[in-house]
N, C-alpha and C positions, 0 to 999 in steps of 0.2 A: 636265072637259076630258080627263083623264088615261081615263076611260073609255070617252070619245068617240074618243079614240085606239084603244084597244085593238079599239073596231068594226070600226074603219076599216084597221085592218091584220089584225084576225087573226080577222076571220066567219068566215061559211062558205065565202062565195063568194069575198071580199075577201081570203080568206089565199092564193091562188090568184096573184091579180092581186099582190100584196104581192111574192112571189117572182118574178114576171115584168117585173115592174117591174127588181130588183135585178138578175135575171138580163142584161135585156137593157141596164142602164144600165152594167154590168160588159163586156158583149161589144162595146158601141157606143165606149166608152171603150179599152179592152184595142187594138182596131182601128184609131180613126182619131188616137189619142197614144203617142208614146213611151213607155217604162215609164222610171223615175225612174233605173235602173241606167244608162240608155245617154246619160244629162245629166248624171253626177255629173261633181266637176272636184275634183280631190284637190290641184290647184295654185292656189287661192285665195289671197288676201290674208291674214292674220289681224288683221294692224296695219292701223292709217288711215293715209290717204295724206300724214296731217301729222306721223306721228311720226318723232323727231330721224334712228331708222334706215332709216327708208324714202327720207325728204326728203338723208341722204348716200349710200346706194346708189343711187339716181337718179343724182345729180351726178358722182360716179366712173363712174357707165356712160357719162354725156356730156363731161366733162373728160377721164377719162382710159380711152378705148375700148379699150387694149391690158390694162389690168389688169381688166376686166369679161370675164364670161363665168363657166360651171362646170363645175368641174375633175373629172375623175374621177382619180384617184392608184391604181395598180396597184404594187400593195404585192407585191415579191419580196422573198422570206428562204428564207434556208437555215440550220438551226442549224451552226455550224462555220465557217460562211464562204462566202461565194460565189463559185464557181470564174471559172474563164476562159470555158469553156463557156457560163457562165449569163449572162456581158456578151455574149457574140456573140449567146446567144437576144435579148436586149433592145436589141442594135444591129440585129437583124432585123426584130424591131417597129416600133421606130424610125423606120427604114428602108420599111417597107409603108405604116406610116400616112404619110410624108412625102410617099413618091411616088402613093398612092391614099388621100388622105384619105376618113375616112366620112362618113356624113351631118353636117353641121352640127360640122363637128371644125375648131376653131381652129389658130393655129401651134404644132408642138410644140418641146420643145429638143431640139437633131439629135442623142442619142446616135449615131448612125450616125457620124457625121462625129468625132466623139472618137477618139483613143486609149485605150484602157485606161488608163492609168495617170488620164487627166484624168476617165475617167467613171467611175474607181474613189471619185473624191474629193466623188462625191455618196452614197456608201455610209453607211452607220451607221459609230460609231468600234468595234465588235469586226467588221466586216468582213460583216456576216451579211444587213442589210438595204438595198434601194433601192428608192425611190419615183418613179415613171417617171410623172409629170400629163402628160393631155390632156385638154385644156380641150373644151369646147361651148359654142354661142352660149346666152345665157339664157332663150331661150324654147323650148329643144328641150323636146318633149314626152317622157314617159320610157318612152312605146312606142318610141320611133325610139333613144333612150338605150341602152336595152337588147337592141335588134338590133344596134347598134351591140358593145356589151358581148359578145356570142353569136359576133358577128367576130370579136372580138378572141381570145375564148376558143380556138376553131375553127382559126384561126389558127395559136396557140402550141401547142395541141396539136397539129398535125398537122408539126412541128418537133421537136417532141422524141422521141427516143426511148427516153425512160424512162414513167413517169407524168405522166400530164396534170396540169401546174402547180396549178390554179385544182380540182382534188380533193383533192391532198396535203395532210393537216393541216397547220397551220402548227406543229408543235411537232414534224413527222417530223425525225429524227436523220437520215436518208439522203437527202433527195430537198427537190427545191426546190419553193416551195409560192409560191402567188396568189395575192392577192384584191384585188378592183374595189373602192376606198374612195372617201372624200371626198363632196363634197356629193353630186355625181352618181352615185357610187354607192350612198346612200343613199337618194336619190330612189326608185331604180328598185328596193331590195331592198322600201321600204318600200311602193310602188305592189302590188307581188309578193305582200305580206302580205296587202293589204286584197283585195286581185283574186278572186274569187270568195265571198270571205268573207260575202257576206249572203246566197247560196243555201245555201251548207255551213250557216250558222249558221239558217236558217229550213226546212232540213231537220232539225237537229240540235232546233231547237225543237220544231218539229209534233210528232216523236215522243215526247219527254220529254211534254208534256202529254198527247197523246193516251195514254201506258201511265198518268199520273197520273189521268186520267179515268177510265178504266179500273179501276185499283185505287180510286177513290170512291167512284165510282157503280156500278161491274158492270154496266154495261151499253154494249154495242157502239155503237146508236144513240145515246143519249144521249149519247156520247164524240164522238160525232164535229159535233153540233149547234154547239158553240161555237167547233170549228172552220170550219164551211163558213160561220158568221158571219163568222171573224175573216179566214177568204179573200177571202171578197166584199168585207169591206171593204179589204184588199189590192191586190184589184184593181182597186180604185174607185181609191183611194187614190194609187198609183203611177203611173197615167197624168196624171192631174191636177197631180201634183209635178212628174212630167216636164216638163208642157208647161208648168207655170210655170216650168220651171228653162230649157228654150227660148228662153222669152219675155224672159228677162233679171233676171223680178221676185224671181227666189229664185236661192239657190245652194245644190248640194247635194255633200255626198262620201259617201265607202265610209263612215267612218266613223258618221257621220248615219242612213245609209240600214243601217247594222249596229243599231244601240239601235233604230230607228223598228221595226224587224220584232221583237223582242223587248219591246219597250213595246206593239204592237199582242197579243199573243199573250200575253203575262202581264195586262194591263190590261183587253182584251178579254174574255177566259176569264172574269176575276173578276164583269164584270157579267153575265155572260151566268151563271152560279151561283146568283147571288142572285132572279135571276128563275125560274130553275130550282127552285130551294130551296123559292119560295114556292108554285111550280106545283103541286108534287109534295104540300106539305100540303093546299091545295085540294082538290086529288084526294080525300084520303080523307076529304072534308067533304061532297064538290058530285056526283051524278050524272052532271051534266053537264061533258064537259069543256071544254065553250069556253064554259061561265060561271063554271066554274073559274080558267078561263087568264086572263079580265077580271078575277074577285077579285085572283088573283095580282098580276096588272098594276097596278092601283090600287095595291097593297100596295107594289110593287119598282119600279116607274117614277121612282116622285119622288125616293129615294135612287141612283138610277141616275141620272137628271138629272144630277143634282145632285155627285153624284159628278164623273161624265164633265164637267160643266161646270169647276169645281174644279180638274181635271189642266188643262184645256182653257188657264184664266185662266195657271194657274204657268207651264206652259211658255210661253205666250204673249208671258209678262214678258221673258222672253231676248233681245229684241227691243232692248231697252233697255239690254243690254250693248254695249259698242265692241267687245269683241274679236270678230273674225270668226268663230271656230269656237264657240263663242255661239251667233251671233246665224245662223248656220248652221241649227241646232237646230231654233229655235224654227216655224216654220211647216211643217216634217215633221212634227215630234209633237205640235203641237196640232192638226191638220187630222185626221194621223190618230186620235187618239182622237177629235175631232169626229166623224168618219164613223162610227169603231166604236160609238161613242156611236148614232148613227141609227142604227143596223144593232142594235145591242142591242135597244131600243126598236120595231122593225121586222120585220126579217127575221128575226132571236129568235124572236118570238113566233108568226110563222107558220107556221116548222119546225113548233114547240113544237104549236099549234093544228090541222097536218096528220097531224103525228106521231100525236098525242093521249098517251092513255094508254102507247100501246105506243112512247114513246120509252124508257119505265123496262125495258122486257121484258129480260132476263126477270123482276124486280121489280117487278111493275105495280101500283101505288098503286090502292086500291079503299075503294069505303065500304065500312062494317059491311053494308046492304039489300045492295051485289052481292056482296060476300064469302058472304054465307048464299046468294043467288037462285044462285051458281058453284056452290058446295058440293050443295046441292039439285038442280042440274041432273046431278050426278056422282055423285050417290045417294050422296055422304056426309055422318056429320054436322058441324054449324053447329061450326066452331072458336073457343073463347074469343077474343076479341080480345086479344093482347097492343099492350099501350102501348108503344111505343117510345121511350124518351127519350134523351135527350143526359145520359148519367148523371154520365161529367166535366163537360160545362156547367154540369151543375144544383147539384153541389156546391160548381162555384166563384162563381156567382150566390146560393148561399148563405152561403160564406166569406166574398165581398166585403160581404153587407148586414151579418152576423155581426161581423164581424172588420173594419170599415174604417179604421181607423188604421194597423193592423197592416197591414195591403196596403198602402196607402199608403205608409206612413214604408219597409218594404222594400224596393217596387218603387222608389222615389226612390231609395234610398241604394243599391241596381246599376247603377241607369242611370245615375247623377251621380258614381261609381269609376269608370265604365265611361269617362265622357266628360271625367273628368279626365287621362284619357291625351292629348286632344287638345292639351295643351299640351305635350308630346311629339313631335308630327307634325313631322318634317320633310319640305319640300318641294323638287322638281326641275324645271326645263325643260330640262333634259339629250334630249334626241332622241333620244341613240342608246341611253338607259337602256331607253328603254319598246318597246325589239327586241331579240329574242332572243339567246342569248348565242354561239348559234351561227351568226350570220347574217352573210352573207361579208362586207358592208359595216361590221362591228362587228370583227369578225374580224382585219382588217384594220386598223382604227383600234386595237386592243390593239397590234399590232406595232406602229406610228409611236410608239403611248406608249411600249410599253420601249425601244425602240433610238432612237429621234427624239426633240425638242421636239414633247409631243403639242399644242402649240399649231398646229403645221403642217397641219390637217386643216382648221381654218379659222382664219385670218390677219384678222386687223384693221387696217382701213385708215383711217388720219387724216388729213385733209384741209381744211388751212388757206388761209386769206386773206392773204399775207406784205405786201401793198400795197406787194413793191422791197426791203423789209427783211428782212436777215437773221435767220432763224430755226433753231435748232440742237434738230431736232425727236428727232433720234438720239439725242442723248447727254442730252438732259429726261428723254424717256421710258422710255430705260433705265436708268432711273434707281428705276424702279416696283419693287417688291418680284414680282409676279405677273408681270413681262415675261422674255422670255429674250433676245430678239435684236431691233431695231429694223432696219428693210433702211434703204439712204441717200435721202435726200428725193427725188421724181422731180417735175419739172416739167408743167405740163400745155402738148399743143399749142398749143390753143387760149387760154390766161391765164398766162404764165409765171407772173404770181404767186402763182398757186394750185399748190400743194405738197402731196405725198402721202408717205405712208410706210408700208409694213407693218410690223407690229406680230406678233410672236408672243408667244403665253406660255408660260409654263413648266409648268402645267396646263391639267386637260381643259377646252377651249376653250366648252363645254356646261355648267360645271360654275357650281354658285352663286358659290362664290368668283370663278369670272371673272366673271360677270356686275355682281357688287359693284366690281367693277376699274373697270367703265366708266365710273361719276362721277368716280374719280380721275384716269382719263386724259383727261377733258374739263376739269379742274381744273390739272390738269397744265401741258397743253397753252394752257388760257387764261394762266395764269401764262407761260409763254413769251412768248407774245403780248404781254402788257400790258408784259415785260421790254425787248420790241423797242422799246416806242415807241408799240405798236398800238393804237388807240384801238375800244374794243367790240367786246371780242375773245371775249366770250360768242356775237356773232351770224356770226364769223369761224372757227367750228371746227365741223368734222361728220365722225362718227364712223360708219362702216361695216362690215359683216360682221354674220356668223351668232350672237356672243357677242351684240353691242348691238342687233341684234334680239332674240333671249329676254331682254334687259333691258329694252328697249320692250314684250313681250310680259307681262312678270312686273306691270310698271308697271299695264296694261291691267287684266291681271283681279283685282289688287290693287282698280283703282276700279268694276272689274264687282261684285265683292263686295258693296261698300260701296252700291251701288245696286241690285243686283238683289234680295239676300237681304230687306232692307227692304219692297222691292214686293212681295215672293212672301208675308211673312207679313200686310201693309196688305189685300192683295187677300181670303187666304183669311180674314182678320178681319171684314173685310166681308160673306166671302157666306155665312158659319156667320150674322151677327147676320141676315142677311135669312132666312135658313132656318130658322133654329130662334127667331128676336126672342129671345134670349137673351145679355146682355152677358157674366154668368158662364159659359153655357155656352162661349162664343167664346175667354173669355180662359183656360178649364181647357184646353180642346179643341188648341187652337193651341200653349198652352206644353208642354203631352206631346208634338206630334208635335214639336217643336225641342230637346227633352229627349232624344227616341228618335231624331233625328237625330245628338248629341253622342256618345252611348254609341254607335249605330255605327259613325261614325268614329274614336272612341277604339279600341274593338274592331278595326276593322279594322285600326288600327295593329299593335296587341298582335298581330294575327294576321301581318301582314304583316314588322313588322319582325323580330320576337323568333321567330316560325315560318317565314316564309320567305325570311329575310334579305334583307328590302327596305333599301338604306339612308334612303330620300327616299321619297314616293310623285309623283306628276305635281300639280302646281300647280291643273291645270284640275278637279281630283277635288272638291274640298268643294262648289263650286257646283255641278258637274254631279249629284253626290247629294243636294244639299240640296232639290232643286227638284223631283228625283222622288220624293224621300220625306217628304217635307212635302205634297206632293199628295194623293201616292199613300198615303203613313199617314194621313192624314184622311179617305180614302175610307172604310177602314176605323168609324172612329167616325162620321160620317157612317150609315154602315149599322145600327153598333149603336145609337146615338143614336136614330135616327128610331125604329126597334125598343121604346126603354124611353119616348120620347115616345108613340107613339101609345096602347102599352097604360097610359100614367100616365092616361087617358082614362076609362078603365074601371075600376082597380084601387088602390091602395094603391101608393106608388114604391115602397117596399121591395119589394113582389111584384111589381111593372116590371121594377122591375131584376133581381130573379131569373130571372125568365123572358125579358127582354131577351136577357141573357146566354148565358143556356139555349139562345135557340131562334138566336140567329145563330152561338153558338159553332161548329159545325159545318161551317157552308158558309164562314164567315170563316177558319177555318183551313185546310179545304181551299182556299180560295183565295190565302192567303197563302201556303199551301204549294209553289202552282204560281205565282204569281207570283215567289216568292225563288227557284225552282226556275228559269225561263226568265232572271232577270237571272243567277244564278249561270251559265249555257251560255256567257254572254261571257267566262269565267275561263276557257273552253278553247282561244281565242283566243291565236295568239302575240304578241300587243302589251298589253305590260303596262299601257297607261294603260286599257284595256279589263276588263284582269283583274282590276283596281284597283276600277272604276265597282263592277263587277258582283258583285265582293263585295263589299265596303263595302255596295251597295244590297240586295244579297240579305239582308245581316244588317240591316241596316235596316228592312227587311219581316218579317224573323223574329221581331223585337223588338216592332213594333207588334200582330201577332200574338199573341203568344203572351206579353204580359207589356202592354203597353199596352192592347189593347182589350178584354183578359179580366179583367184583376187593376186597374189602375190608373184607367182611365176610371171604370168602373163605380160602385171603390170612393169616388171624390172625389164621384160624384153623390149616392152615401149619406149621405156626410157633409154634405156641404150642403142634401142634403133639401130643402126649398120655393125656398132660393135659388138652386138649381140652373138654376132660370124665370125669374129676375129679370131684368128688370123685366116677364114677360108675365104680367098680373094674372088674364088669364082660368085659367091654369093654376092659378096661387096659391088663388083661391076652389074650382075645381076640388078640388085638393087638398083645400082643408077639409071640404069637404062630404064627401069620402071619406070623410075620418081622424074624420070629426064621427061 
């Protein structure tokens, strides 16, 4: 089959047609569908529409219309104090937006119409800070938010005549300083982050690989072959997302469409190497080279399959998480490895097959018959052949049959220190952690914390069922240890007896500790209730805002966890026993790569917190690494695997395994090397839950590399010698007849 394939794409004639196929399924595509950037929608759901904080933000937006909407808060400070001058600038604002609201700009409170003295008494208590909200409806889009914002700015500068507010540090001694906070400010600094971010970062990749290619191979053409793979399927790839993202069937963001272009281009590369790898020895075996490039193919196909299949199943699984950005994921990056997967297997080979020999030049792989027929043609003489070996490979396919306890018990006791820091890890769904520290909307939120209740940035609204009775939700609640100020109960239009109240805390309103607050103030609150009189006062309280959302959110992929990690290692259990009918092999195979998953989340803590004072890292980090590196490090053994199966066929295992090791060590590391290299490009990203992935992942890939599939796999196969097959009998008699 696997031969019948390599005809059919990479003859003479047929390699031709191969590239004209991709070429024109690329341009028919590219033309009559959107590309996936101009469908993303970075305003997505992440919660279900049944959880407690969705089902009371709902209800507050139709009860109670006047306390819905989102706030931007224009945070003025001045150190020293805020003059007279600086209340008229903000009764002029006031003022503009009252009488020329902006786009989608709610009512605001009329500083204009104040006194001084009464709009002094929204200031901070040392006199320095004030926070001026205007609201927006909740569906503004935060292109229109941020024109909005650009007024605002325009505006105030073109009033003062000192320094433009919204440039002046907030820590300047002389001059009054600005910044656009609160939700809506954050919206739009965060849209700002990702906004360009998947061409910068897939510019930022192409080149990283292509010099890493470069320094591998030495050669121009060869460098660029796994690129113009990983393009086409690119552009295969991106219109197809698009028009499902169109159609309603998918949803995609910046985010998504950032990892998908670096998962194409690390995961790509890797198989597009190994088929390379195989090429290139061919070569100095076959005359011929496009019955070279079919040896090749037979050899790296079905590990390549089978690879690409593997990523294809993990990511897949994401489908079966509830939380939205999840389940986001899943059908960008298995589709597109699905396609780079075709395109390995395809368009690969036909470069590879057009190219020929001369994709190596200037190194062009030759047998011994043209090496001498060259040499003879140039009236020199026949140069001894040097052997070329993988001389670290070879020694460590000798240490590991030599020495396999000793690798063993080693490489277990780093990875298992390494991964006992995971009980260390603390985690955040804090929002404004995973943005820079210079970013005006964070900027901003530090001022409210020093001089404000930083629970003011986002407020908590409770929302009960009174059924006529008196309920004293003010003075319960303030009653909480995390609360600062309760506002007084407000009545709804439409059901007098539903009753609201804001809620602030005394800490950061993003932080775990609030989000732990929220069962107590649902506990709270029902005790009230059941005090009144109230009968089933569990289905009479709903809790609203941005805190009981990242508690609904925390909740979520708490039970993503619990269900996806299960599927991800049931699945890849499965398709190792169909691969290899190997029970032992599936159950060594599987527990290394969830071993080299522990140690690099352990590691990245150690690196994170204690090198670059992370306090928490982001909540969403262990699944979204466990799924690429559970995949993607099985690739890995998968490659060497098949490598020490096929030559146990011919040889002695002991001498499989040496030369297993030997002969993948090389291209396995070069492509581990470029793969930790493209997920590490996301660390240059200014959003730390990004920074977070991609190292964590990149050292995750370093590990399986360079201590999983060199030192540890190998050496448990030595150890277990014949059971290594069990239960495939045919290998076992195999075997004996060897060692007979």
């Amino acid at each position: 089959m696997l031969e019948k394939l390599s005809h059919i794409v990479a003859g003479r004639r047929s390699r031709w047609v191969t590239l004209a196929v991709w070429i024109a399924l690329a341009a028919l595509l590219t033309v009559l569908l959107p590309p996936v950037g101009d469908k993303e929608n970075n305003r997505a759901p992440n919660l279900e529409k049944d959880s407690p904080s969705v089902i009371a933000d709902h209800l507050i937006k139709e009860k109670f219309p006047s306390e819905s909407g989102v706030p931007a808060l224009i945070v003025w400070h001045r150190e020293g104090g805020l003059t007279e001058d600086d209340y008229k600038l903000f009764q002029q604002l006031s003022a503009s937006l009252s009488d020329n609201p902006l786009e989608a700009q709610g009512a605001i409170i009329p500083f204009h119409q104040m006194p001084l003295p009464a709009l002094a008494a929204f200031t901070s208590e040392d006199g320095a800070t004030l926070v001026q909200p205007v609201p927006f409806d909740e569906s503004t889009e935060s292109d229109v938010l941020k024109t909005n914002f650009e007024h605002i700015q325009k505006e105030v500068s073109s009033w003062t005549s000192g320094p433009d507010p919204f440039s002046v540090p907030v820590k300047d001694q002389n001059a009054l300083s600005a910044r656009i906070s609160g939700p809506a400010g954050i919206s739009v600094d965060a849209s700002g982050l990702f906004k360009g971010a998947d061409i910068s970062l897939m510019i930022a990749t192409v080149l990283l690989v292509l010099v890493l290619l470069l320094l591998i191979y030495r050669s121009p053409i060869l460098a660029f072959i796994p690129l113009i793979g990983v393009g086409f399927a690119y552009l295969v790839t991106s219109p197809l997302l698009g028009w499902m993202a169109g159609e309603g069937w998918i949803t995609v963001d910046a985010q998504a469409i950032s990892i998908m272009t670096v998962l194409l281009f690390g995961a790509g590369t890797d198989y597009c190497l190994f088929l390379i790898s195989h090429y290139r020895q061919e070569l100095k075996l076959d005359n011929d080279k496009l019955r070279a490039l079919r040896t090749a193919f037979k050899d790296a196909s079905g590990a390549i399959a089978m690879s690409g299949f593997t990523v294809v199943l993990a990511l897949i699984t994401l489908l079966a998480a509830k939380y939205g950005a999840y389940q986001r994921f899943a059908v960008p990056f298995s589709l597109s490895i699905l396609i780079m997967g075709i395109a390995s297997l395809t368009l690969v080979p036909a470069l590879l097959a057009i190219f020929g020999r001369g994709s190596f030049y200037p190194f062009v792989p030759r047998t011994a018959e043209m090496e001498a027929a060259r040499a003879q043609s140039k009236g020199k003489p026949v140069k001894a052949e040097k052997r070329r070996e993988n001389r670290f490979g070879t020694k460590i396919g000798n240490l590991v049959v030599a020495k396999p306890w000793t690798v063993v018990i080693a490489s277990v006791v780093v990875l298992t220190a390494l991964a006992g820091f995971t009980t260390q890890v603390k985690f955040t769904y804090d929002l404004l952690s995973s943005f820079p520290k210079d970013m005006p909307s964070r900027e901003g939120f530090d001022v409210i914390s020093d001089s404000f209740t930083p629970g003011q940035l986002a407020p908590v609204t409770v929302v009960v069922q009174t059924e006529g009775k008196s309920v004293d939700l003010a003075s319960g609640l303030g009653t909480l240890r995390e609360v600062d100020t309760v506002s007084k109960a407000v009545a709804s239009g439409q059901d007098p007896n539903l009753q609201s109240v804001q809620l602030l805390f005394n800490l950061n309103p993003y932080s775990q500790e609030a989000m732990d607050a929220i069962p107590q103030i649902y506990e709270k609150t029902e005790a009230l209730l059941t005090e009144a009189g109230i009968d089933h006062a569990a289905d009479k309280v709903w809790v609203g805002g941005q805190t009981a959302t990242q508690y609904d959110s925390r909740a979520l992929t708490n039970r993503d966890n619990t269900v996806v990690i299960p599927l991800v290692i049931a699945l890849i259990m499965l398709l190792l026993l169909i691969y290899l009918r190997s029970i032992t092999a599936m159950l060594y195979l599987t527990a290394t790569v969830v071993l080299s998953f522990g140690s690099a989340l352990g590691l990245g803590w150690i690196i994170l917190h204690y090198v670059m004072g992370v306090d928490a890292i982001q909540g969403a980090i262990p699944l979204y690494s466990f799924v690429f590196l559970v995949a993607l490090g099985e690739d890995y053994n998968i490659f060497m695997i098949s490598s020490i199966w096929r030559k146990r066929k011919t040889m002695p295992l002991s001498q499989a395994i040496k030369e297993g090791v030997s002969e993948t060590g090389g291209v396995i590391t070069s492509a581990g090397l470029i793969l930790a290299a493209t997920f590490a490009v996301l660390a240059t990203l200014p959003i730390q839950v990004l920074v977070q992935f991609g190292l964590i992942t990149a050292l995750g890939v370093l590990m399986d590399t360079f201590i999983v599939r060199p030192f540890l796999v190998p050496a448990i196969t030595a150890l277990l010698g014949r059971r290594a097959f069990w239960p495939s009998k045919a290998n076992l008699i195999e075997q004996t007849k060897n060692e007979g």
